[in-house]
N, C-alpha and C positions, 0 to 999 in steps of 0.2 A: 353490585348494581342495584340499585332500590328500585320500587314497582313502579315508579313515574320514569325515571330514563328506561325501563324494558317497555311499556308504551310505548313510549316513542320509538325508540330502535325496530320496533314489529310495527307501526304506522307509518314508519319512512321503509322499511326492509320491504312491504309489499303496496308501496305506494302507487306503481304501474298497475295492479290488479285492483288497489280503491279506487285509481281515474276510470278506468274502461269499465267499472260496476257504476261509480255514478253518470259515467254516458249515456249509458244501459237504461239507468234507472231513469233521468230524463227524456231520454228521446223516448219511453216506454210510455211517460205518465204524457209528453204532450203527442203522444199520437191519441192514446185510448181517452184523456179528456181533453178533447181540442178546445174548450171554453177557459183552461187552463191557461193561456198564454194572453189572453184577453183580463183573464184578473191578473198577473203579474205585471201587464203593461198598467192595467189603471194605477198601480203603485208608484205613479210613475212622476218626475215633474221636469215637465220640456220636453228633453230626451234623453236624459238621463233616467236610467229606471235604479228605480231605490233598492230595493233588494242585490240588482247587480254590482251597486256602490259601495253596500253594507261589507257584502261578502268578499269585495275588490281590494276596497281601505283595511280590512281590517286583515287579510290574506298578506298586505304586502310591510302591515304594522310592525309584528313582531323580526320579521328581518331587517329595516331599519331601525330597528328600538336597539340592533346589535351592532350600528355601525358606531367606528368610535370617529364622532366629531371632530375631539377635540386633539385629532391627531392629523387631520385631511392636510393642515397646509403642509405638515413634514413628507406627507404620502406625494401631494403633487410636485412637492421640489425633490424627488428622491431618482433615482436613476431609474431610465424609462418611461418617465412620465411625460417626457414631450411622443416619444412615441404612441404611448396609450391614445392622448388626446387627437395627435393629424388623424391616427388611423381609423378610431373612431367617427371622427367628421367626416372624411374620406367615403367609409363604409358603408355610413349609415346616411346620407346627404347627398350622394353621387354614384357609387355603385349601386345600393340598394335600389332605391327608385327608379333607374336606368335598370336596371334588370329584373326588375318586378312589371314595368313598363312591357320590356321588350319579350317577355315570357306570353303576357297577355295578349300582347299582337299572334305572338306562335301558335298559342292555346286555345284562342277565343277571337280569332280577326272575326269569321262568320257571326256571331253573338256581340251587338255594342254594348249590349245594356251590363253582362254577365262579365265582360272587359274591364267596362268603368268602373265597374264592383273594385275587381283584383287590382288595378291603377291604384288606384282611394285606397285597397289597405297599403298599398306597397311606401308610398308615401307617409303613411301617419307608423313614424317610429316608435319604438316600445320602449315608457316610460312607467309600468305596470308591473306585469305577471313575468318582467324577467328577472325582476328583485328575487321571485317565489325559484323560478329555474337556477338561476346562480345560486344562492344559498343550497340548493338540493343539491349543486354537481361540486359543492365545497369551491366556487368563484368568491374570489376579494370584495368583499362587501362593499369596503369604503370606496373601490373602484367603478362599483356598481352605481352606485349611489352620485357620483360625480358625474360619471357619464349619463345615467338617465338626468339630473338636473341639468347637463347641458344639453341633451337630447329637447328638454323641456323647451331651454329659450328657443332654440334653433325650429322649436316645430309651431311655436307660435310668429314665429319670425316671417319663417319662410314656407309655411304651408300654404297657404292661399296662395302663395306664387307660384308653389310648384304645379300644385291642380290644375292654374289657370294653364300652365307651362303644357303638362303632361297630359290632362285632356284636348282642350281645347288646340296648341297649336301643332303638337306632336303630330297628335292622331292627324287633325287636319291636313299634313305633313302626307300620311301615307293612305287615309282614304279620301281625301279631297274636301272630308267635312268636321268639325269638331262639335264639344257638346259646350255652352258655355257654361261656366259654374261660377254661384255667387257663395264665397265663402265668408264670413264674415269672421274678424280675428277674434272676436268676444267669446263666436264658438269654441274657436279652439284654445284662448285662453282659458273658458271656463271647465271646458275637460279636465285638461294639465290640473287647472286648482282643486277639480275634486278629486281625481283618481293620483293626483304625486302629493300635492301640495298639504294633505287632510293627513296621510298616513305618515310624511316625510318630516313635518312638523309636528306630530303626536310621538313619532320616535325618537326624535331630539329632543323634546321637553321632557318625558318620562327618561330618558339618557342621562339627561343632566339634573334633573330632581334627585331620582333616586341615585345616583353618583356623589350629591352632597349630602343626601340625609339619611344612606345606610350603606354607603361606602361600594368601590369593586368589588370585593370579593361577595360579600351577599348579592350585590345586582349581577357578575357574568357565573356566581352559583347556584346561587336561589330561584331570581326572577327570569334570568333566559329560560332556564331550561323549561322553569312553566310553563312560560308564556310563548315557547318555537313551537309546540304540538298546534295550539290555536291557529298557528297560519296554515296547516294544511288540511285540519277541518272546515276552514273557511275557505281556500281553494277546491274541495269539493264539494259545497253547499254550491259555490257560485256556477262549478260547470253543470252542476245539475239543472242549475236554476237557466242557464243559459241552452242547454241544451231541448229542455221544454220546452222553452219559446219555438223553438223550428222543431219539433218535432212530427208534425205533423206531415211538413214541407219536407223535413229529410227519407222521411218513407215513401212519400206519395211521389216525388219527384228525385229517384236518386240518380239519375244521368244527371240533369243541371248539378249534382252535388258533387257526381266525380268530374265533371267539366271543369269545376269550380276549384276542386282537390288535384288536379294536375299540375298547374302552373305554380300553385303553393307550397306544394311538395317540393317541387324541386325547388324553388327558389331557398325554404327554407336550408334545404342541406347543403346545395351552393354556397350560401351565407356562412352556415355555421363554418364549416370544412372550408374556403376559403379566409374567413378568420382567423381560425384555430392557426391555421398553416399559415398566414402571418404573423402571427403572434409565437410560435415557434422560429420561425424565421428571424425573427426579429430577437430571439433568446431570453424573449419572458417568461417568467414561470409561471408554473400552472395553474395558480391564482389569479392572475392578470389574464391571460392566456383565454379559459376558459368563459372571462368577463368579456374579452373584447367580443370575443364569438358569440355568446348570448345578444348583448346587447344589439349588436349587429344583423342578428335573424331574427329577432323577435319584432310583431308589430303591434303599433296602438289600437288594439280590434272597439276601444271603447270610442274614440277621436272618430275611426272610421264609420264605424255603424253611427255614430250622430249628424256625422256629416252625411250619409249617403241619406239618414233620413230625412233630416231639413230640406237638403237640396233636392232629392228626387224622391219622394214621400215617402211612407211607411210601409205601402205596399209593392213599392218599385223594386225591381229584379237587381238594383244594383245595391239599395238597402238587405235585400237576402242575400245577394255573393258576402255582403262585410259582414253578417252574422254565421252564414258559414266561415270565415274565415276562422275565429278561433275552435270552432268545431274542429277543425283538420292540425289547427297549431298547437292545441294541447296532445291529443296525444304524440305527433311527429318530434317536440320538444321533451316531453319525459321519456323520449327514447334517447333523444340527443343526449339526457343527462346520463344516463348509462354506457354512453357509449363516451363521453368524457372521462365518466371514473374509470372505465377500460384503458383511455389514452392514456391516464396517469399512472396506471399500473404497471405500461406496456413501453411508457416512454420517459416517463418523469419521476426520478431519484430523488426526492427532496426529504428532507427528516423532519 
């Protein structure tokens, strides 16, 4: 083993203990300099904040710089592929929402503002940081990869519809009054473009460059293994960076933080664990298997928190539930991935 794969192997081997040190380390630095989350925002353009971009795009780079292209259309005509796709639309378009929905009624009927929040993320599907989670739990890349791009059109499609759906007339449904919301599709096209479309297209170009001008075997020998360490120094640059920004708010205020960590929790394991157990069900392997189930639980915290902030400002309570939100989703998902390579240990025979 040469000293760059023992890297890596001791950077993924106690990867659970690098997330919960840079949590640490952020929610540290935006309590003790609360001016701290005021310069990261001016980095800032619209609502998109830059450094969370930097650290997002280039996090989810190197796991599709590994997806192989130019093999997808074999992958989607192969046996199970019409499964993959209903059950993902299914999951992620109808369950999900409906039960991210009907948790926040359970959780948070007394609290609207802290509701809307979890509504808004439960809706905006993960087209992000599940690319980073499937790759950790050993999930089908090119599965991943197909799914989050149709997650992509579906959420530019039908979001603004669902919001209008799920706020406004639902709720009105059961407390007599809804909140109206103006989403506009540019927003949530322009998300999808920065956070899929940046790193999704940099992975496919370097894919196929260096595939004609230094062959396979130097790019799945040389350049992955480089270039795999980088996505998860970049996934803990950004929880760091993310965890700042509310740091101040998660100490000062940690009842609204587990109010807000109730309905998420469980949604998330709901999600994965009804997944997973479809997708065994359905006698996928645990490639496929462990993709459907990520894709499935994870949500768009980047879509969400822009949208809560447009629509109900920057300092509104339903803007803070969708930036806690990936506070409570990272670590509950790097548990998830450990408890996958368990499933696989424990149930799946594959050579």
């Amino acid at each position: 083993m040469t000293a760059k794969s023992s890297r890596l192997s001791f950077l993924t081997r106690f990867l659970t203990v690098w997330i919960f040190a840079a949590m640490v380390v952020g929610v540290t630095a935006g309590y003790a300099y609360p001016g701290l989350s005021d310069l990261i925002d001016s980095f800032s353009v619209g609502t998109t904040s830059i450094p969370i971009a930097i650290g997002l795009i280039w996090m989810m780079y190197p796991p599709l710089a590994r997806v192989r292209y130019e093999d997808l259309g074999k992958i989607v005509g192969a046996r199970g592929s019409k499964t993959m796709l209903s059950a993902s639309l299914v999951l992620n378009w109808v369950v999900g929402p409906l039960l991210m929905f009907a948790l926040a009624w359970v959780f948070l009927a007394g609290f609207p503002h802290l509701r809307i929040g979890v509504i808004v993320i439960g809706l905006a599907r993960c087209i992000a940081m599940v690319i980073v989670w499937n790759n950790l739990a050993d999930g089908d890349s090119e599965w991943a990869a197909i799914l989050v791009a149709l997650n992509s059109v579906f959420q530019i499609a039908f979001y603004s519809v669902l919001a209008y759906f799920y706020v406004t007339l639902a709720s009105s449904w059961i407390s007599g009054q809804g909140t109206v919301v103006n989403i506009s599709l540019l927003e949530v096209a322009q998300s999808v473009a920065v956070y899929l479309g940046i790193p999704f297209f940099g992975g496919m170009a370097t894919r196929f460059f260096f595939l004609r001008t230094k062959g396979k075997a130097w790019y799945e020998g040389v350049l992955i293994p480089r270039l795999a360490p980088t996505s998860l120094v970049a996934l803990l640059f950004t929880i760091v960076v993310m965890f700042s920004l509310k740091g101040e708010y998660i100490v000062s205020l940690p009842l609204d933080v587990v109010m807000v960590a109730a309905p998420l929790l469980v949604y998330f394991v709901i999600m994965f664990f009804t997944s997973f157990g479809l997708g065994v069900y359905s006698k996928l392997d645990y490639g496929r298997t462990v993709t459907l189930g990520f894709t499935a639980a994870s949500n768009n915290f980047e879509l969400a928190i822009a949208v809560a902030v447009s629509v109900f400002g920057l300092s509104s309570q339903e803007a803070f539930t969708t930036v806690i939100g990936p506070l409570i989703e990272v670590p509950v998902m790097i548990s998830l991935v450990n408890v996958a390579l368990w499933l696989r240990k424990r149930y799946f025979h594959e050579t």
